[in-house]
N, C-alpha and C positions, 0 to 999 in steps of 0.2 A: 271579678265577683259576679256572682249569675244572681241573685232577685234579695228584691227588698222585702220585710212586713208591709203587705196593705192589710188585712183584716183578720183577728182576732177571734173564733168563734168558739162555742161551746156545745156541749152535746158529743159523747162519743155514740152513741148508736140511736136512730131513729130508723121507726121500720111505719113503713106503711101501706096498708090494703088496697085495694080493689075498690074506687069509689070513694075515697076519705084520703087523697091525694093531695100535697103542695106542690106546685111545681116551681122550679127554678127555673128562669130564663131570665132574658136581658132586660123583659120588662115588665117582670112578678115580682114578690118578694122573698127575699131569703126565708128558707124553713126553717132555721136555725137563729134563736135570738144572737145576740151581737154584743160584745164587750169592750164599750167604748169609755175610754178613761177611767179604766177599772170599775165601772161600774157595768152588771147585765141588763140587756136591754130585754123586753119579753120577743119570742120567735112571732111571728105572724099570722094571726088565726089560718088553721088552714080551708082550702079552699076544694071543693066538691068539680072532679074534671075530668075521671074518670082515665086514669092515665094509665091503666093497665087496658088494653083490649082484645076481648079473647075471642075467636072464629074457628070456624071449622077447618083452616090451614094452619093453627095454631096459636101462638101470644104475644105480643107485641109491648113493651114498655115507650113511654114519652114520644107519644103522638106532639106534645108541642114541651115535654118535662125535657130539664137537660140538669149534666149533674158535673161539677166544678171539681174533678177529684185533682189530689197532690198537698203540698204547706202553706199554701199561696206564700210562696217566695216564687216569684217567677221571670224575673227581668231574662232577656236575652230568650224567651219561651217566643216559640212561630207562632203563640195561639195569641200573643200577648194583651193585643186591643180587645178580644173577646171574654178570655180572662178578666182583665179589667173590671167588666162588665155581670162579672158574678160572684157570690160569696162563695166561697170554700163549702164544699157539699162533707167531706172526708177523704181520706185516702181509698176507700176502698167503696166500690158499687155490686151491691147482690141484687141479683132480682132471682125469686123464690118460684117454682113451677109445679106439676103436678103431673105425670102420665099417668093415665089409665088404662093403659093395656100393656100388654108382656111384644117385646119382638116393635118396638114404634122407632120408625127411623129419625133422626132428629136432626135438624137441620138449624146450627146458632150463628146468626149477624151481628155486628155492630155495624149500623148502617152510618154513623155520623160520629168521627170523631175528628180532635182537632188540637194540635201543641203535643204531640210525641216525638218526642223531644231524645229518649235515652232509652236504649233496648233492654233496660229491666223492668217496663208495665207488662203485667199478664193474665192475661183470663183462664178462669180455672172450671171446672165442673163439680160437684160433688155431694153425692147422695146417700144415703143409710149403708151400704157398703162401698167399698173399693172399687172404683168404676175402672182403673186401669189407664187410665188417660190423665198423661201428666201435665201439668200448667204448660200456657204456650203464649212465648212473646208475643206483645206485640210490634210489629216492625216499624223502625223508625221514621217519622214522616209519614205513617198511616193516615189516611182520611177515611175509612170504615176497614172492616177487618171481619173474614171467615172463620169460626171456628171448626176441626177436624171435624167430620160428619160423625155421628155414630148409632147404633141403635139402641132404646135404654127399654128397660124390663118396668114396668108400673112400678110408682112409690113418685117421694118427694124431694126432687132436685132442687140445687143452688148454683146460679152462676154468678161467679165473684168477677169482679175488673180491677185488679190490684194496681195503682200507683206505685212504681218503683222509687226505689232508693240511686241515684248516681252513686255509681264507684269510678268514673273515670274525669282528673279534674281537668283537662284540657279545656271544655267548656263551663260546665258549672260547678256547681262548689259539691264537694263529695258530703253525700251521706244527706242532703237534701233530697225530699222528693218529687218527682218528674209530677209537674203541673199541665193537665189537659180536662180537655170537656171532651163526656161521652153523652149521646142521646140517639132515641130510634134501635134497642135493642128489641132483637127480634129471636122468638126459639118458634120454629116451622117445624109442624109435621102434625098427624093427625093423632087423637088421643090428647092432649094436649092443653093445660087451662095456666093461665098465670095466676098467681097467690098474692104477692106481698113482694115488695122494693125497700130497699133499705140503703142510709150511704154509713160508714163504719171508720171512726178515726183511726 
């Protein structure tokens, strides 16, 4: 059997800006109130940390934010004492961007991850049209991870970090989702401003 219930949580979409930031880490508070013995707890005021930072090399998400994606079922997860150690964010992590100019080369990190665990998590891109760049695993036992380079035309992008579904039951139980932490995403290149973060059940 691959993981237990540790925690309960509610909320399927929270998005948040530039400047009116919660962060999740091992020793913040969850963004997401908590439902304990069937009753909802309230989420935790949020906290002013500026966890989007935007320069002249581009934008940067969770300078100290980290984000808990997967069902929090996770026993037998490599991440597992870390896990432990955080609430359930959603399965899925956007962070929201902006180019301003046509022809900008763009250059996407995840500089810190940790518990990939099953090769169906993947990062995806996607703007007002068909960028042509289809979702790409991540690979198993990642600790950060490059996305294809590409060059994108002004307008407003989304990068998604999708927690996968197991389809294979050797190790964990099928049709549960692959529990890991991501933090330190970075989109590089000039023209370039970060928007808005979100984690997405």
């Amino acid at each position: 059997m691959r993981k237990s219930k540790v925690r309960s949580l509610f909320g399927s979409l929270l998005i948040v800006t530039a400047g009116a930031a919660t962060v999740v880490s091992s020793c913040t508070p969850a963004r997401y109130g908590v439902v304990r013995n069937g009753v909802e707890q309230p989420a935790e005021p949020q906290k002013q940390d500026g966890e989007i930072s935007n320069t002249a090399d581009g934008a940067k998400f969770g300078s100290t934010g980290v984000f808990h994606l997967g069902d929090a079922l996770f026993n037998g997860s490599t991440c597992q004492p870390q896990l432990q150690e955080l609430p359930l964010s959603g399965s899925k992590f956007n962070f929201t961007f902006t180019v301003t100019a046509d022809a900008t080369p763009v250059k996407i990190s995840v500089i810190d991850l940790c518990g990939v665990d099953i090769n169906s998590n993947m990062v995806s891109i996607t703007g007002a049209t068909d960028l042509g760049q289809a979702p790409v695993a991540i690979p198993v036992g990642a600790t950060s991870f490059d996305f294809p380079g590409m060059t994108l035309s002004a307008g407003t992008y989304t990068l998604t970090i999708a927690s996968g579904k197991n389809t294979d039951d050797e190790k964990f139980i099928i049709g549960n989702f692959d529990d890991f932490i991501v933090s330190q995403v970075q989109v590089m290149g000039n023209n370039i401003q970060g928007v808005s973060y979100s984690a997405e059940k």
